[in-house]
C-alpha positions in Angstrom: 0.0 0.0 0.0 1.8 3.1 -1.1 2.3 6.1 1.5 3.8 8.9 1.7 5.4 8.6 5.2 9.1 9.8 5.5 8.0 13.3 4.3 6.1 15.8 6.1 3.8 18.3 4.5 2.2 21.4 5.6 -1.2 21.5 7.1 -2.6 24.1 4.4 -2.0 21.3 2.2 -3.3 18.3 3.8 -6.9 21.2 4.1 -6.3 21.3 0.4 -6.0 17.7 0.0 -9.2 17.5 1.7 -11.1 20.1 -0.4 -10.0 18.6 -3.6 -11.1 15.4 -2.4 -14.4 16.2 -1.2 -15.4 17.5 -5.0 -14.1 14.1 -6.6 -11.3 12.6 -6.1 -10.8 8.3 -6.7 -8.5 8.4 -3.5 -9.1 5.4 -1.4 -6.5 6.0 1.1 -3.8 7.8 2.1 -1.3 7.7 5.1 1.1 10.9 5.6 2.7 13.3 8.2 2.1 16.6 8.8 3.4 20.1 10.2 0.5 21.6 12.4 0.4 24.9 11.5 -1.5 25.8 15.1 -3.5 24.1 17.9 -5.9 21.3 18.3 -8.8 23.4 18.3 -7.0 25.6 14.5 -6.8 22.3 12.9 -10.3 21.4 14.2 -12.2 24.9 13.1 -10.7 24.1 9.5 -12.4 20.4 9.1 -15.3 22.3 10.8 -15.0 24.8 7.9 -15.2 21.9 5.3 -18.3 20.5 6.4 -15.7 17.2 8.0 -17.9 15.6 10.9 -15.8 14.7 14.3 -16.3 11.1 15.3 -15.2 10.7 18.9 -16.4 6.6 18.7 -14.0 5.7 15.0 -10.6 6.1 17.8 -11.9 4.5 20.9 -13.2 1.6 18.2 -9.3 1.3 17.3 -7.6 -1.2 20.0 -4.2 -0.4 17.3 -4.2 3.3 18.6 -2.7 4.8 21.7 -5.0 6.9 23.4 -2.6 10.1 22.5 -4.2 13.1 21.0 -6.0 11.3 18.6 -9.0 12.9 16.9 -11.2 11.3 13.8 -13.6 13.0 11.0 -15.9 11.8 8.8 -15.7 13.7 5.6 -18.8 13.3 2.6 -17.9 13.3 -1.0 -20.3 16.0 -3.4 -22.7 14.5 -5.4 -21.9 11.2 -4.5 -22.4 8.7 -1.8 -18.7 8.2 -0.8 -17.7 8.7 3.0 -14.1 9.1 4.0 -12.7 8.6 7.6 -9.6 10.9 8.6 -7.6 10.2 11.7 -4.6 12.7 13.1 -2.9 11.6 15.6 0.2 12.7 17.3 1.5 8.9 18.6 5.3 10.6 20.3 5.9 13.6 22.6 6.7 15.3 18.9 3.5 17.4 18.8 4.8 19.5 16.0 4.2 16.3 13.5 0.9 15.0 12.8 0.1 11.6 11.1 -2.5 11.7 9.2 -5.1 9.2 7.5 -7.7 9.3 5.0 -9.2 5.7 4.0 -12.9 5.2 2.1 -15.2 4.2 4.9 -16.0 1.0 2.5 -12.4 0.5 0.9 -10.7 -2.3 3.3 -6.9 -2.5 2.4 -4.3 -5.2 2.4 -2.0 -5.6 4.5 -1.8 -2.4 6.1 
């Protein structure tokens, strides 16, 4: 499963990612870091701002995640019927670096 771990990006981008995705996009998943560009609560007004749903439930569901500053979204696709879940999660004391997924709520992927 390709990813693009190893590289960080800036948060204006991942937001950009998301936007791009939520018109159309045949992404199915996606693993990368992150730079936060602010707090918890920035990052969380800007999936606000794109209509992203939280989803307190998707990380306590997760036995595979440590229970560090880990928050989830649900994010809708336009015009179709396609559902996304996004998890950031910072998993070392490094807060500056965020990882960041985005898998198709149907989409189940090998190996991962």
């Amino acid at each position: 499963m390709p990813t693009l771990e190893g590289s960080y990006f800036e948060e204006s981008e991942v937001i950009a990612t998301l936007k791009s995705w939520k018109i159309g996009s045949s992404i199915q998943y996606l693993r990368l870091e992150f730079v936060r560009a602010g707090s918890n609560e920035d990052f969380k007004a800007k999936m606000l701002e794109i209509n992203a749903d939280p989803v307190p439930e998707a990380v306590n569901g997760n036995p595979n995640l440590p229970n560090l500053d880990v928050s989830s979204w649900s994010l809708h696709q336009e015009n179709s019927n396609v559902e996304a879940w996004i998890t950031i999660a910072n998993f070392t004391a490094d807060r500056e670096h965020v990882h960041f997924t985005l898998r198709n709520k149907l989409f189940e992927p090998e190996n991962l």
